[in-house]
N, C-alpha and C positions, 0 to 999 in steps of 0.2 A: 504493500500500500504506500501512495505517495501522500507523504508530508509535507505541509508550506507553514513553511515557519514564518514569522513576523521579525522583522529587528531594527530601530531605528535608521531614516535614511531614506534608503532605495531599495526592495526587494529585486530580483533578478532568478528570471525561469526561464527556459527554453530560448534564451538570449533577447527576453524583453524584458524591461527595467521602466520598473512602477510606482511611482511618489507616494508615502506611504500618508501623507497629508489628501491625499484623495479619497484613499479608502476610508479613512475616520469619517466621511461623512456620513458615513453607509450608517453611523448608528451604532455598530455593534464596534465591538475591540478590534485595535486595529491588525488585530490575528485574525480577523477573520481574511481572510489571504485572499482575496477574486482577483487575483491575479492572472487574467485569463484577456488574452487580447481579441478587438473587437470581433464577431462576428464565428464564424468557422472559418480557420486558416488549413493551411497544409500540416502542421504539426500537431493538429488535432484538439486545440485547446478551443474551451470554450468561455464567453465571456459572461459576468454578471455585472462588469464596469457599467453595464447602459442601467442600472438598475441605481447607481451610487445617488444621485440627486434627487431622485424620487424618494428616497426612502430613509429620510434622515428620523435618528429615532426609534425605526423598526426593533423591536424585539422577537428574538428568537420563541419560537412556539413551543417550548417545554413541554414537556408530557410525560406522563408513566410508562404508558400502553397503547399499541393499536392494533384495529383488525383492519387487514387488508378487505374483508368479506364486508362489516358491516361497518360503515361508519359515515361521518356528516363533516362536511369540507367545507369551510369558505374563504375565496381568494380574494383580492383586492387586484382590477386589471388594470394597466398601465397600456397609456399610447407610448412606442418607441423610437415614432417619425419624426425628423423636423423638430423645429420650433413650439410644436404642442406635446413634448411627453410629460403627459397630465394622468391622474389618476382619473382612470375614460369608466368604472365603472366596475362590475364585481359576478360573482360566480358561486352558487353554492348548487352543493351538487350530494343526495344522500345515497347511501345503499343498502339493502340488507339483501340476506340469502331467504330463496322462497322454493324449497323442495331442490330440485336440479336447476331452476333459473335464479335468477341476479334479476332485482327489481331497485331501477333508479329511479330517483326525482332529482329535477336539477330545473335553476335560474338562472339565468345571465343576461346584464344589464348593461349594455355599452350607449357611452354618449351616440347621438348620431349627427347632430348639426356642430360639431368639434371646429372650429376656426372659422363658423359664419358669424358674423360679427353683427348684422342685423339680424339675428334670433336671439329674441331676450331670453326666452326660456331655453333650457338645456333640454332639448327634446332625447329621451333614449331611445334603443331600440332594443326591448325585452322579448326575449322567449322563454320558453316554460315548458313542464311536459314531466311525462312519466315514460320509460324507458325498458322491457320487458327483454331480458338478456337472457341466452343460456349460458352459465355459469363456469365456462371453458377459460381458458387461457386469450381468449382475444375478446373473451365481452361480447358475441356476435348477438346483435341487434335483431329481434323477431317480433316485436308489435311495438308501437308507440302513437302516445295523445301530445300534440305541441298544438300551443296556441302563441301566437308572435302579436305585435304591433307596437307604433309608435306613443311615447307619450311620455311625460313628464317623471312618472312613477310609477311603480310596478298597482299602485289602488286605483290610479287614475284609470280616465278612461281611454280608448283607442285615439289618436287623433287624425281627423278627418279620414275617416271608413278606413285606416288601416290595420285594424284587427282581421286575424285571420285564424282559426280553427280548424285543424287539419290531424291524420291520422293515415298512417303506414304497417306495413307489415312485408317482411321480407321472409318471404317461399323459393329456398333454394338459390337464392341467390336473384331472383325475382323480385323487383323492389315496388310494391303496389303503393301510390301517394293517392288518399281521398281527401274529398271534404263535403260533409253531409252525407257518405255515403257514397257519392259519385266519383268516380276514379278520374283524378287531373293528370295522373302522369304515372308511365310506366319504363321502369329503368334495369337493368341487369349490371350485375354486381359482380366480380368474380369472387370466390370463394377462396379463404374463410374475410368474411365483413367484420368490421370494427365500426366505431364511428367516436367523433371531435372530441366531445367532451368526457367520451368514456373513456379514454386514453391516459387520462391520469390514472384510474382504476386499475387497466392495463399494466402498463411500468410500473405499477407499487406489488402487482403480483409477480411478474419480473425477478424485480431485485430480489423477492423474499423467497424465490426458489430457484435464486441466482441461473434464470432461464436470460441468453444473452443476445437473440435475434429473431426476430417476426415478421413475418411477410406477411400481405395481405390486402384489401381495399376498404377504404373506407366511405362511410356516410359523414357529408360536410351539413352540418348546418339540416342536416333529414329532407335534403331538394335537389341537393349532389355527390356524384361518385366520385373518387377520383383511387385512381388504378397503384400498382405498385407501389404501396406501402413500404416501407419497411422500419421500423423499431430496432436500435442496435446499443447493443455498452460500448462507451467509447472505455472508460476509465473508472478507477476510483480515486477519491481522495478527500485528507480529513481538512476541518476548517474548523477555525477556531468562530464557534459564532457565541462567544460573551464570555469576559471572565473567565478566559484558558479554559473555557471546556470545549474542547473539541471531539466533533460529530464527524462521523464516516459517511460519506455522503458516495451512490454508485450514482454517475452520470452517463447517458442516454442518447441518442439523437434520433430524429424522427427524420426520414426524406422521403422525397418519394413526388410521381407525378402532379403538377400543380402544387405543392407545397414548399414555401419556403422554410428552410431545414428551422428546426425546433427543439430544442436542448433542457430535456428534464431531473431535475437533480431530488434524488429520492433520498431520504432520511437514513441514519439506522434501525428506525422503528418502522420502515419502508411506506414512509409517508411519503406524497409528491408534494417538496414547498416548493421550489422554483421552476414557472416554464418560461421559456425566453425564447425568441426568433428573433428576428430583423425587425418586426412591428409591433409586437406587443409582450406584455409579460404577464403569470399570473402570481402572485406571487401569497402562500397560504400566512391566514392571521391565528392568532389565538382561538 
């Protein structure tokens, strides 16, 4: 296992050299080592530097115990583009075991009118839903209820008719999208299917039976496929996150058709606190 050690000055890894007055902003001690440069390079490292100004303050989410199987998440998302990396909004996501299936609920609230300047209000764009998984090693997706639309807050209401209520089910790889009843759209999937947000679920069972590559396609957003998955361990390594205690943390990456690569760093209680790409972050709270 690799260690990054902290020591007054400049750290120095893989022949990049890091002001160690950067990382104190991050909140946590300045052990906590993200000495990972930006983006995916050739020698494999991956960054949490886009994360250091957003998150002054953050504390580390301590805990006893976790079930990979049943348990209740909430992230806090971050925009990673530009001039606006703002916190755009959040994600909770639960699960429990229900016989041989995996049964999820999951929110997620992102801004949508982010850098228009004539919209007073901070319009979001919520979806919602319940999620009916077989309980395999990829989470494959076989019925689900999402209800989407614009608006202010997840009590408010739609704004202007963009509420929508919709309802799927995946046969074989067969991907049926209704609403009402009436079938809007028919897609084929190849086999075995995952989908977006159950993918933190995914990598925290992963890590915990140190399973280190997955292929597959996934369901984006429950309206698109996109083909050649793949989930892979890059590495591991410990990080000091408060107060010299340092966590073992196995890091991940997601690539694959249509997706920009996606880098999940899983606990030693094989929790998923950090996901990161090129645009956004999710990053787990207390």
């Amino acid at each position: 296992m690799e260690k990054l050690q902290s020591r007054r000055g400049f750290l120095k890894k893989a022949g990049m050299t890091v002001c160690m007055s950067q990382l104190s902003m991050l909140g946590w001690s300045a052990g906590f080592s993200a000495i990972f440069s930006e983006g995916v390079n050739s020698s494999g490292e991956f960054s949490l530097l886009k994360l250091e100004k957003l998150l002054s303050g953050y504390k580390f989410p301590f805990i006893d115990n976790f079930s990979t199987d049943s348990f209740s998440s909430v992230y806090k998302l971050y925009n990673l583009y530009g001039s606006n990396s703002i916190n755009a909004g959040d994600l909770s996501i639960n699960s429990a075991v229900a016989g041989e299936k995996r049964q999820f609920n999951f929110s997620v609230s992102r801004l949508a009118n982010n850098g228009i300047k004539s919209q007073k209000l901070n319009f979001k764009y919520i979806v919602s839903g319940d999620v009916l998984c077989q309980n395999n090693e990829i989470l494959s997706p076989q019925k689900w209820n999402i209800s989407s639309k614009i608006s202010i807050s997840r009590d408010n209401e739609a704004f202007n008719g963009t509420g929508l209520k919709y309802e799927g089910e995946n046969k074989n790889g067969e991907i049926y999208l209704m609403t009402s009843g009436k079938l809007i759209k028919k897609a084929i999937a190849s086999i075995p299917l995952s989908w977006k947000w159950g993918l933190m679920a995914v990598v925290q069972n992963m890590a915990k039976v140190s399973l280190h590559e997955l292929q597959f396609s996934m369901l984006d957003e429950f309206d698109t496929i996109y083909q050649n998955q793949k989930m892979k361990f890059r590495k591991k390594v410990s990080l000091d996150c408060g107060n010299n205690h340092l966590i073992d943390f196995n890091v991940f990456e997601l690539t694959g058709d249509g997706m920009i690569p996606t880098v999940y760093w899983i606990d030693n209680l094989n929790r998923c606190i950090f996901v990161v790409s090129g645009m956004e972050a999710y990053v787990l709270g207390v």
